[in-house]
N, CA, C and O of each residue as an XYZ file, in Angstrom:
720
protein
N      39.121      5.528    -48.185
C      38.633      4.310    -47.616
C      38.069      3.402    -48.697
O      38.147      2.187    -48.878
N      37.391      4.530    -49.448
C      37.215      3.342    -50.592
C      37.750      2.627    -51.183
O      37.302      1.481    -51.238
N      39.029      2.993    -51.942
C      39.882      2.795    -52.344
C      40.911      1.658    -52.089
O      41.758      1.164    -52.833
N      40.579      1.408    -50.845
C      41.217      0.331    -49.939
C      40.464     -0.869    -49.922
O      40.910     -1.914    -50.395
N      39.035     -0.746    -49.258
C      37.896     -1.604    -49.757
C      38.092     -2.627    -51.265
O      38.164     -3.853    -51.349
N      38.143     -1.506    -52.419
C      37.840     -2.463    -53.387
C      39.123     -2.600    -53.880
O      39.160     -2.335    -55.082
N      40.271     -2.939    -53.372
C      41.964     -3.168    -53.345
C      41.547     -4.673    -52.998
O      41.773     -5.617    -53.755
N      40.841     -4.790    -51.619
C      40.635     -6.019    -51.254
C      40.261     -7.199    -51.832
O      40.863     -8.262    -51.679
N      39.064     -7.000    -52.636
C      38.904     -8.246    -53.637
C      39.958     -8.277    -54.574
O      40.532     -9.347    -54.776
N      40.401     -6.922    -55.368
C      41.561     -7.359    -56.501
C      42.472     -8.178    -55.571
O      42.710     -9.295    -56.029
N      43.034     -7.916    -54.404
C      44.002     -8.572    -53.484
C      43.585    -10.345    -53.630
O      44.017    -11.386    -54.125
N      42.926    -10.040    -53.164
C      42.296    -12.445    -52.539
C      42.220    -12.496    -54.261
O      42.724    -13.551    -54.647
N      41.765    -11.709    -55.311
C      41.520    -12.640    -56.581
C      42.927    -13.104    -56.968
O      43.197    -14.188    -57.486
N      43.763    -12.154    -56.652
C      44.867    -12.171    -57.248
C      45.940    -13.391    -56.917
O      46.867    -14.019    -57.427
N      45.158    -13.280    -55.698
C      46.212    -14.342    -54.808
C      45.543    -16.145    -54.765
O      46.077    -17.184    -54.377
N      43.870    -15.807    -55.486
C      43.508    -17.244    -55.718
C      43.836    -17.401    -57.226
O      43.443    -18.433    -57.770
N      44.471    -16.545    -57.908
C      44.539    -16.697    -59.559
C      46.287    -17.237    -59.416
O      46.798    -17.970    -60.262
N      46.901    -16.809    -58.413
C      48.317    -17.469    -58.112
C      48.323    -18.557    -57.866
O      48.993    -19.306    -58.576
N      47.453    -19.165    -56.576
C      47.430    -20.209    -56.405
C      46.824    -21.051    -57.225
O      47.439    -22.117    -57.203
N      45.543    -21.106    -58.229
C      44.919    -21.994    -58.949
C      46.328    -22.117    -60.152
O      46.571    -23.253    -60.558
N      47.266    -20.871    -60.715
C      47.849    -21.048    -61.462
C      49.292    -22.214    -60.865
O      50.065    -22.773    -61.643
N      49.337    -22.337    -59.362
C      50.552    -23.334    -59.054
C      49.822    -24.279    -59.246
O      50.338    -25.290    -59.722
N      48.534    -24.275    -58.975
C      47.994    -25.807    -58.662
C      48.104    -26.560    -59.911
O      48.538    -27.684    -60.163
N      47.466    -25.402    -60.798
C      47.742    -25.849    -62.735
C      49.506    -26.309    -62.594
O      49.757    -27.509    -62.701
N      50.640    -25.353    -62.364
C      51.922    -25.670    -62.264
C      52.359    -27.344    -62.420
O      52.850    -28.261    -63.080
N      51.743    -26.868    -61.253
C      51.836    -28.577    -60.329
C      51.339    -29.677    -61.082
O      52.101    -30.493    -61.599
N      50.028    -29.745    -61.175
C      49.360    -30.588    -62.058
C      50.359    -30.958    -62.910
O      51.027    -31.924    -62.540
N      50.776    -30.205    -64.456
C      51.448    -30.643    -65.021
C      52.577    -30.893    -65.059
O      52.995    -31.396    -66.101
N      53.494    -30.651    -63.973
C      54.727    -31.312    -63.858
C      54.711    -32.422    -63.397
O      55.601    -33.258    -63.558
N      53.283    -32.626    -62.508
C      53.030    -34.341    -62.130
C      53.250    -34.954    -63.054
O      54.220    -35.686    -63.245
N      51.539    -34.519    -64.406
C      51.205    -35.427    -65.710
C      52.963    -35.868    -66.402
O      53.411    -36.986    -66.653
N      53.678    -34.406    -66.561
C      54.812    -34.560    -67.337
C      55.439    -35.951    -66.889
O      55.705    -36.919    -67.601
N      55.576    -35.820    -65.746
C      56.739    -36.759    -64.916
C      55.899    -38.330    -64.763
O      56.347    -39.477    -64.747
N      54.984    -37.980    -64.699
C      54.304    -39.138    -64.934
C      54.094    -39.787    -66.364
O      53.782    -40.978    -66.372
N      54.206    -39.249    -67.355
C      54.411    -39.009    -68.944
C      55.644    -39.782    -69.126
O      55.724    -40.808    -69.801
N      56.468    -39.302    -68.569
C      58.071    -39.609    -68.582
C      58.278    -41.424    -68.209
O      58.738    -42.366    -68.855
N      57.590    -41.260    -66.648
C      57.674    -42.788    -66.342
C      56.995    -43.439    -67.076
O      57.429    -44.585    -66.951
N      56.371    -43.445    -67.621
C      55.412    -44.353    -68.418
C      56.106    -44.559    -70.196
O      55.964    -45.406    -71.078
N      56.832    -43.351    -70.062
C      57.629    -43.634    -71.638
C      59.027    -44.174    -71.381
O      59.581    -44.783    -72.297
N      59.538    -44.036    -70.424
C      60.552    -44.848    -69.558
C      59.956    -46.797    -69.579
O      60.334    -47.754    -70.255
N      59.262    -46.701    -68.859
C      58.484    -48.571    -68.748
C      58.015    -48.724    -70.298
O      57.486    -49.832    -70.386
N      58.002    -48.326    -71.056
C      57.420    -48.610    -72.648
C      58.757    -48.820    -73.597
O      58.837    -49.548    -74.587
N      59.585    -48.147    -73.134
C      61.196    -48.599    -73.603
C      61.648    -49.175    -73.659
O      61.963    -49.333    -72.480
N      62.323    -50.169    -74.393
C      62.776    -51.710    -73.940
C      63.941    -51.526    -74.234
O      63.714    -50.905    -75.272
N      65.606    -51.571    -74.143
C      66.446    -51.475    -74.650
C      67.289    -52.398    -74.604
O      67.930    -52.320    -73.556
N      67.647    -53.376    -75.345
C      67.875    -54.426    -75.381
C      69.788    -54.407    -75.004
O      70.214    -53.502    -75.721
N      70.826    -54.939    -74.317
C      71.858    -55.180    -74.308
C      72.481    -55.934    -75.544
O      71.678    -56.572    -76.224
N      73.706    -55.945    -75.898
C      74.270    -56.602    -76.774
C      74.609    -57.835    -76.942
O      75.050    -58.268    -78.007
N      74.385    -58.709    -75.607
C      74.227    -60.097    -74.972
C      72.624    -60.376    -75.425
O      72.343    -61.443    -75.970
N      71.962    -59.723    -75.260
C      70.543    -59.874    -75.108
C      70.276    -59.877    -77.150
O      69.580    -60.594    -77.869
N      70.873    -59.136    -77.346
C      70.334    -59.063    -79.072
C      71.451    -60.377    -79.785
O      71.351    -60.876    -80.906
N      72.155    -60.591    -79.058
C      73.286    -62.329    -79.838
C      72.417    -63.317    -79.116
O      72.473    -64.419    -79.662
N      71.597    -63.280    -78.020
C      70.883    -64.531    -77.527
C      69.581    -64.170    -79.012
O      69.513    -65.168    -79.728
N      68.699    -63.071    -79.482
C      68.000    -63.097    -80.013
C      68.341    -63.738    -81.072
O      67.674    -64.719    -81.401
N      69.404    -63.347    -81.807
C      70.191    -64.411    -83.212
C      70.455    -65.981    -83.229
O      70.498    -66.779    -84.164
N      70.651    -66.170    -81.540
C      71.640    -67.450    -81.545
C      69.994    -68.938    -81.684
O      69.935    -70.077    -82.145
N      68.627    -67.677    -80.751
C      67.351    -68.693    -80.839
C      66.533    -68.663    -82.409
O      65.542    -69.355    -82.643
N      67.123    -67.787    -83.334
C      66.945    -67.807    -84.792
C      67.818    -68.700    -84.740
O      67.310    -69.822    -84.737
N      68.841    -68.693    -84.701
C      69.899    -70.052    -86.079
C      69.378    -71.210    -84.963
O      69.605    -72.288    -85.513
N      68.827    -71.438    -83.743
C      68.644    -72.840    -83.043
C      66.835    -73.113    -83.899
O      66.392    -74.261    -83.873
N      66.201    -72.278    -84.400
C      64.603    -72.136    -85.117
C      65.125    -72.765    -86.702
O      64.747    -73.856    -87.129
N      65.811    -72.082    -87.248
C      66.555    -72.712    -88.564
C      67.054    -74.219    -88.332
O      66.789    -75.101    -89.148
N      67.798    -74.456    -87.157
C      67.962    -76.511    -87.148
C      67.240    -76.990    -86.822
O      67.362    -78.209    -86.945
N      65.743    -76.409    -86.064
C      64.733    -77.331    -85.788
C      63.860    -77.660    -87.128
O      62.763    -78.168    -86.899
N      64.146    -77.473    -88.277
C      63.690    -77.305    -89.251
C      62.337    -77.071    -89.521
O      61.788    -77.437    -90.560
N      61.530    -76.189    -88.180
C      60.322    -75.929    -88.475
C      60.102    -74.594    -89.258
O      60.929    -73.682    -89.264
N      59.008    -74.572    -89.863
C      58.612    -73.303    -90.584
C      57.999    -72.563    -90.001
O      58.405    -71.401    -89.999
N      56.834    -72.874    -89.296
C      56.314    -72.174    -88.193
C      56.625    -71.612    -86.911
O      56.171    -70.651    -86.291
N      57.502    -72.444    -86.679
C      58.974    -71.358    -85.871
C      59.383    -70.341    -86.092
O      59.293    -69.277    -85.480
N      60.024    -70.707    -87.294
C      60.621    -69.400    -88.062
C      59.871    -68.252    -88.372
O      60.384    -67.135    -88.302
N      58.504    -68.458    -88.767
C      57.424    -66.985    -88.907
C      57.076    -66.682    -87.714
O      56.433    -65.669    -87.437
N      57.515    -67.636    -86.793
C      57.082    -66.839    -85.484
C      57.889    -65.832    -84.691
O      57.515    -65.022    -83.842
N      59.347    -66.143    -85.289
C      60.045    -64.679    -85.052
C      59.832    -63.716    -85.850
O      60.875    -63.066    -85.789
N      58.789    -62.944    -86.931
C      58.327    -62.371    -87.832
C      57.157    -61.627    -87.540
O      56.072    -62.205    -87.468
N      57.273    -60.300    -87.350
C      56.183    -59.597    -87.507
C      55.120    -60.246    -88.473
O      55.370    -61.036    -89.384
N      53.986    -59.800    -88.131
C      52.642    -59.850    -89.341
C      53.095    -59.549    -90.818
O      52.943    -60.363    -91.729
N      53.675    -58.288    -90.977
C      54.197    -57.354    -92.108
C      55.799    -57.142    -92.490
O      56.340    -56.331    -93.241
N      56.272    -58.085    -91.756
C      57.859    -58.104    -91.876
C      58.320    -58.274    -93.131
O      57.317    -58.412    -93.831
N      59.615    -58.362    -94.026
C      60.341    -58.243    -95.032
C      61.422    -58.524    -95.177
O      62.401    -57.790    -95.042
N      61.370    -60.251    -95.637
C      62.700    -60.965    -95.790
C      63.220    -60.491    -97.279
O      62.360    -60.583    -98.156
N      64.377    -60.048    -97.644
C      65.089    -60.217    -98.922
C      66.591    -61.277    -98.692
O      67.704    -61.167    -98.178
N      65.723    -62.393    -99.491
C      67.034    -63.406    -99.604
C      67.935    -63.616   -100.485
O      68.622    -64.637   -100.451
N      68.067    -62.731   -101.364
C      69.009    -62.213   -102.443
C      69.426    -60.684   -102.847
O      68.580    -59.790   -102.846
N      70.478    -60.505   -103.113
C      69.956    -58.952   -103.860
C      69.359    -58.620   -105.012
O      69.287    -57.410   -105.225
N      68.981    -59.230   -105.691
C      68.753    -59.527   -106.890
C      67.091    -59.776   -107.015
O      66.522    -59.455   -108.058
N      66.275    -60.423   -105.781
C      65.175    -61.216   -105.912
C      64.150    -60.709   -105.023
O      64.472    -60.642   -103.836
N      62.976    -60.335   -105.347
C      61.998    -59.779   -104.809
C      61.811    -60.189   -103.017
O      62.142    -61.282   -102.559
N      61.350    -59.309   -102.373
C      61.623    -59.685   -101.205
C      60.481    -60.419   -100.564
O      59.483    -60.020   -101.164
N      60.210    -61.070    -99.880
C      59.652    -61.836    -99.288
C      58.713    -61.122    -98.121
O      59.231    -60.835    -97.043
N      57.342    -60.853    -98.371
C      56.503    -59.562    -97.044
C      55.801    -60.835    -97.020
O      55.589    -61.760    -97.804
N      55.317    -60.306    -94.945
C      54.125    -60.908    -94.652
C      54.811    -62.676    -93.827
O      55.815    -63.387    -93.880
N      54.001    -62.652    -93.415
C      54.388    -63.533    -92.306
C      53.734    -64.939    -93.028
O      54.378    -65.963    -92.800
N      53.202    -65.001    -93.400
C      52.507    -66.580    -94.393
C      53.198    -66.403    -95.314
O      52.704    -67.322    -95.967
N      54.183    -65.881    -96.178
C      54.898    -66.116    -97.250
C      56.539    -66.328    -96.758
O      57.332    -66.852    -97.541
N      56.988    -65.858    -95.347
C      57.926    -66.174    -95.012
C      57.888    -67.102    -94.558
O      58.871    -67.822    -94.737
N      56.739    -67.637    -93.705
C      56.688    -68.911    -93.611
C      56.674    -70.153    -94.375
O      56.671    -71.279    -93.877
N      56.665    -69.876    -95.599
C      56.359    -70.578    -96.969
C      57.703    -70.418    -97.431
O      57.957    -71.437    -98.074
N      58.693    -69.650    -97.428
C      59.998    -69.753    -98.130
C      60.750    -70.660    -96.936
O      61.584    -71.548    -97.110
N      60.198    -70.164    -95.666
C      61.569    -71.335    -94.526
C      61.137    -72.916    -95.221
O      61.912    -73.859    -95.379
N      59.406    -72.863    -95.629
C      58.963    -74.268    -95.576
C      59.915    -75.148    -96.771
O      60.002    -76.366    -96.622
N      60.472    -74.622    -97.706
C      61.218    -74.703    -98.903
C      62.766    -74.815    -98.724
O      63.597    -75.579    -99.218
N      62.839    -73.958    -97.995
C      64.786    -73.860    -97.379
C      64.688    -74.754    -96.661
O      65.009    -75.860    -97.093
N      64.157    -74.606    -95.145
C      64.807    -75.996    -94.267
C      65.240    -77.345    -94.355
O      66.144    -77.770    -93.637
N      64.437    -78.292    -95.489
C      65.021    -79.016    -95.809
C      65.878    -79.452    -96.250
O      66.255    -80.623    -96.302
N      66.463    -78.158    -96.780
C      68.121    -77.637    -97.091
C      69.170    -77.716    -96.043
O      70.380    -77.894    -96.181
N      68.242    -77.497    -94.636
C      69.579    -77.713    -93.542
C      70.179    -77.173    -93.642
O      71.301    -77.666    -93.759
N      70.025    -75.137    -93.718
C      70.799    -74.338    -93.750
C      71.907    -73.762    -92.301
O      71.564    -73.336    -91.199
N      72.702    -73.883    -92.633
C      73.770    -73.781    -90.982
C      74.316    -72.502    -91.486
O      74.956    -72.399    -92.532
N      73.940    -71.248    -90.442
C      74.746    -69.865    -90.640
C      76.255    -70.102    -89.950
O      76.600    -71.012    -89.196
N      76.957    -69.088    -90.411
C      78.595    -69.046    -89.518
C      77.985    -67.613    -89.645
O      77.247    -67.406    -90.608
N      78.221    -66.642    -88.788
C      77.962    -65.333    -88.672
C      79.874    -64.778    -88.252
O      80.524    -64.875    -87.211
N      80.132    -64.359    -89.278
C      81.663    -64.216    -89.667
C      82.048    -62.658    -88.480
O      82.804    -62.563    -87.513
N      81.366    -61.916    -88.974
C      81.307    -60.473    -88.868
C      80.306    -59.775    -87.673
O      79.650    -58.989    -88.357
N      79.883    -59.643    -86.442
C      78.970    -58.621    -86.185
C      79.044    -57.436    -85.704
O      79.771    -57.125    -84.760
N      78.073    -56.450    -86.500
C      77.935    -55.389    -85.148
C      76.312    -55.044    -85.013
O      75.401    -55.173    -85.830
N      76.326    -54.617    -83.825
C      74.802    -54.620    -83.138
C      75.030    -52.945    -82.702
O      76.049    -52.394    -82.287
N      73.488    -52.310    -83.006
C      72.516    -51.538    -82.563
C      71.946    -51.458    -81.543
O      71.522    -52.550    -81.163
N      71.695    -50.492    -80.786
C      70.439    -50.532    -79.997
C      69.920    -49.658    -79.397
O      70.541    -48.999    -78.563
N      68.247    -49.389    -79.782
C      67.546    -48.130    -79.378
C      66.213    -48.363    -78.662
O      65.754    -49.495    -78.510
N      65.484    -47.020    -78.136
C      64.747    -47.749    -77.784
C      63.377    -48.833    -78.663
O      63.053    -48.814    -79.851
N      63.041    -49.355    -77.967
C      62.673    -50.787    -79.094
C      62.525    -51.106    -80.014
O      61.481    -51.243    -80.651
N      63.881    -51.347    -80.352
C      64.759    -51.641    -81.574
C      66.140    -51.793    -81.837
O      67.044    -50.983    -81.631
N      66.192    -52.945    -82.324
C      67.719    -53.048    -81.983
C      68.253    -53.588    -84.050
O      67.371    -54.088    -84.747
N      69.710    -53.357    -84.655
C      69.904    -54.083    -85.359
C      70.990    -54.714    -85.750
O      71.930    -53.919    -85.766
N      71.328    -55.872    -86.103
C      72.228    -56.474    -86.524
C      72.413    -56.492    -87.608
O      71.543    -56.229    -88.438
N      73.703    -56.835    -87.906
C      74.470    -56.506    -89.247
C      76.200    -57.211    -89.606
O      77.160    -57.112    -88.842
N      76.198    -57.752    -90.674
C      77.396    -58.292    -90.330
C      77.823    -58.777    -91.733
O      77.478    -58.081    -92.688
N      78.703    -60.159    -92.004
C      78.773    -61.359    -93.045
C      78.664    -62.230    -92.646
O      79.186    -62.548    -91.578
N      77.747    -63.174    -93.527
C      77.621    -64.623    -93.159
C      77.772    -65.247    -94.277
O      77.765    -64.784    -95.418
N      78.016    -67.134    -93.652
C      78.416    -67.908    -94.517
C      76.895    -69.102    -94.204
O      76.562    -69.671    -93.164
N      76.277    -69.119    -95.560
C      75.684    -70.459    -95.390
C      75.896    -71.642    -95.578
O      75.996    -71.805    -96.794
N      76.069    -72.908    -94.852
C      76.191    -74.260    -95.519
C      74.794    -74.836    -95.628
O      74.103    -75.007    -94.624
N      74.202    -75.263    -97.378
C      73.116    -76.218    -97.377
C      73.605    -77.019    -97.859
O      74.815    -77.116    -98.066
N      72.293    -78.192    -98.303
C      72.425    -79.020    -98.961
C      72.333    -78.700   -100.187
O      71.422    -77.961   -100.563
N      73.451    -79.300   -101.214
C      72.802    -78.817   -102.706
C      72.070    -80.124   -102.995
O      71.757    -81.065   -102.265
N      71.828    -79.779   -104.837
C      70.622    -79.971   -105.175
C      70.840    -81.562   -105.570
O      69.858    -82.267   -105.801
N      72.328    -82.140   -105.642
C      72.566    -83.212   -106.026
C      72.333    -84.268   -104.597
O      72.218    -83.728   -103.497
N      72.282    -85.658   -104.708
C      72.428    -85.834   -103.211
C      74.237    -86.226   -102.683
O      75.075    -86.899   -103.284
N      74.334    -85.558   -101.470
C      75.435    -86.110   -100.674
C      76.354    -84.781   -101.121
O      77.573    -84.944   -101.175
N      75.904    -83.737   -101.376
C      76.400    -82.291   -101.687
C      76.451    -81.063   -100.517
O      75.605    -81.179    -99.630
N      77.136    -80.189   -100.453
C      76.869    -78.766    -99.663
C      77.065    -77.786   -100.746
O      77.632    -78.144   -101.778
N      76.703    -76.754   -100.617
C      76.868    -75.740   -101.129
C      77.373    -74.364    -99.862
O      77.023    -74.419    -98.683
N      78.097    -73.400   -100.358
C      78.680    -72.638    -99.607
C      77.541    -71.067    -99.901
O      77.508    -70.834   -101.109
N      76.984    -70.403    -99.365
C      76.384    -69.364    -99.771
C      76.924    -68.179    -98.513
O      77.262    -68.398    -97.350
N      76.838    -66.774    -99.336
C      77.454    -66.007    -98.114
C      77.180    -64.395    -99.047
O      76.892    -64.002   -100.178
N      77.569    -63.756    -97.379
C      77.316    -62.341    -97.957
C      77.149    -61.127    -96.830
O      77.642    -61.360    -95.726
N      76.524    -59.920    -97.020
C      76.296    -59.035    -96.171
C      75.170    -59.706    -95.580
O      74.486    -60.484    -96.244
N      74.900    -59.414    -94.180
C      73.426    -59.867    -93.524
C      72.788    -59.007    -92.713
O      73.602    -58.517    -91.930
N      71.411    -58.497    -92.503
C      71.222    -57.041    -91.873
C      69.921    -57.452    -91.269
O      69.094    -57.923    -92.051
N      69.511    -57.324    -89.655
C      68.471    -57.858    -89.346
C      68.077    -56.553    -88.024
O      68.732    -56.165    -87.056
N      66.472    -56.095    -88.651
C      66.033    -55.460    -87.540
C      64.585    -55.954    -86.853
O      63.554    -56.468    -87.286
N      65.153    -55.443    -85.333
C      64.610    -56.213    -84.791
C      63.747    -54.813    -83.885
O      64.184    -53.674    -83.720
N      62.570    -55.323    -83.466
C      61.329    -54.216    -82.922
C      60.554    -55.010    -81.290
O      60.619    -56.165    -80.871
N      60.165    -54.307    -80.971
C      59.618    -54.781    -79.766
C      58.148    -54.494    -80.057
O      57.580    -53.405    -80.141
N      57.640    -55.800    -80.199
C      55.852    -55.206    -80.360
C      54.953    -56.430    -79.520
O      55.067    -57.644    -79.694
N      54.326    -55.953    -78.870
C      53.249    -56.668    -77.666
C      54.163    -57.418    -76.777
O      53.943    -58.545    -76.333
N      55.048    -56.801    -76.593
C      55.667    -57.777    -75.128
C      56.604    -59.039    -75.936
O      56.702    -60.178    -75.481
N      57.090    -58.689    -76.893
C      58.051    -59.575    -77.774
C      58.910    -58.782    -78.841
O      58.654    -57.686    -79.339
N      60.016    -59.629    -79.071
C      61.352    -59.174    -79.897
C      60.584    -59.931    -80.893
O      60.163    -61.084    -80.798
N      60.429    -58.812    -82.199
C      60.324    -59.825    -83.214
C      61.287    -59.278    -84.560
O      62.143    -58.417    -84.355
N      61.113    -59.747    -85.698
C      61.580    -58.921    -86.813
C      61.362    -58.229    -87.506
O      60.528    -58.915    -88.098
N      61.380    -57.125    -88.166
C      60.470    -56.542    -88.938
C      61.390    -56.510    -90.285
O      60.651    -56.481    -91.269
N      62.668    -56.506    -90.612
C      63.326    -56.636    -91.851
C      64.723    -57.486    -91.452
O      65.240    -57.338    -90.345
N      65.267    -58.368    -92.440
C      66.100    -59.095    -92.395
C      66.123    -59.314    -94.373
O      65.338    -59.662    -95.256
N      67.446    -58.886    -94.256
C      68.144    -59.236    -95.642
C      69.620    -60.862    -94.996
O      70.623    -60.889    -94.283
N      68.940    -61.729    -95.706
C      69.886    -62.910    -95.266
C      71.437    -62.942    -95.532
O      72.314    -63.048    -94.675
N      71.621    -62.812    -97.074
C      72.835    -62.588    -97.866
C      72.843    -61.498    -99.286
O      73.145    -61.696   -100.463
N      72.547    -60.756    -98.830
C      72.344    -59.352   -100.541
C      73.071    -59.359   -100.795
O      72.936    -59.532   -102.006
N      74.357    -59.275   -100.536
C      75.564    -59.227   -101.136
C      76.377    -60.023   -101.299
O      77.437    -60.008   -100.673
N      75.989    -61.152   -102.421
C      76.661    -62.434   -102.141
C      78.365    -62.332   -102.534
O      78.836    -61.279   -102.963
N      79.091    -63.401   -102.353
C      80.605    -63.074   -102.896
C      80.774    -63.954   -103.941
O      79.735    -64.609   -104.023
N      81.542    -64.287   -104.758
C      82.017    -65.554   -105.298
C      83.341    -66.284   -105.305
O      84.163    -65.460   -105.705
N      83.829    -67.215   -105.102
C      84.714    -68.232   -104.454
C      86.243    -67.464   -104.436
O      87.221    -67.758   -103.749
N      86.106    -66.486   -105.341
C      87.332    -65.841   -105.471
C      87.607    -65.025   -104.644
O      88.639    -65.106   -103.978
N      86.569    -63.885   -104.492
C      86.496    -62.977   -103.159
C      86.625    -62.772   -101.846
O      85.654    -63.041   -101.140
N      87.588    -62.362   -101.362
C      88.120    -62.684    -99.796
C      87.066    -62.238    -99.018
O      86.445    -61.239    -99.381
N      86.673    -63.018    -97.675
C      86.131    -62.396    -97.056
C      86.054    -61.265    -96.718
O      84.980    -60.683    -96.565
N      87.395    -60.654    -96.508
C      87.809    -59.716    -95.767
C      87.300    -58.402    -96.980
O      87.303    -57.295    -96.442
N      86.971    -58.382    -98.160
C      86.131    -57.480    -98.869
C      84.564    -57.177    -98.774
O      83.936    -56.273    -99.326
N      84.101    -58.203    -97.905
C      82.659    -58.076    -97.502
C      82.852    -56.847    -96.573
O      81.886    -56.360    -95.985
């Protein structure tokens, strides 16, 4: 009889150490799944329509010839290289300071080549382009061109840039496109 008696508490402990352990179960397959949705809504994944509209309101920021436009598609800490050759351009007040110098150049991209990326928030482009400015004489263009590589990040509820190489790989007049 005894024996049976103290069966009884091991019995109910056993069976509240089951249940507190589903309830734990449970719990965290909620948190998980709830974990999940919340890293799901924090994802942004941009379409391939959606990342050529992001390019097409850069080259429409480049003819408005503002500068402050232009750093405003620019992270804080972003990193323009506008040559291969030439130190790259960090920081959002110094890129804003090189558009302030180019635009009056009236630079017009032809984007020859693309292909697009896309992850979650982050997407990148990549391609050849052709620049037309003004050269340095008056009533001049100049032709500039090359590889072009632009990544793009999702930070506070905006597409911005965080690296863009314009033309690194420039060509010269001899070089077919079709070697870019």
């Amino acid at each position: 009889m005894r024996a049976c008696a103290s069966a009884k508490p091991y019995t109910a402990m056993r069976i509240a150490n089951i249940g507190l352990l589903a309830t734990l179960t449970m719990c965290v397959a909620i948190l998980c799944a709830s974990q999940a949705r919340a890293d799901t809504a924090s994802c942004k994944k941009l379409t391939t329509f959606q990342v050529r509209q992001l390019m097409n309101v850069w080259k429409a920021g480049l003819a408005s010839g503002d500068a402050d436009k232009m750093a405003s598609f620019y992270t804080d800490d972003a990193t323009v290289s506008t040559t291969k050759d030439s130190q790259p351009v960090k920081g959002k007040q110094a890129i804003r300071d090189y558009y302030a110098t180019l635009l009056p150049r009236h630079p017009q991209p032809r984007f020859i080549s693309t292909k697009i990326a896309t992850a979650c928030n982050a997407a990148t482009v990549e391609g050849t382009v052709l620049y037309r400015i003004t050269g340095k004489r008056k009533g001049t263009r100049m032709l500039l061109g090359g590889r072009y590589k632009v990544d793009f990040a999702y930070n506070n509820k905006v597409w911005q840039i965080t690296k863009q190489s314009l033309a690194t790989d420039p060509r010269k007049l001899d070089e077919p496109l079709a070697s870019l």
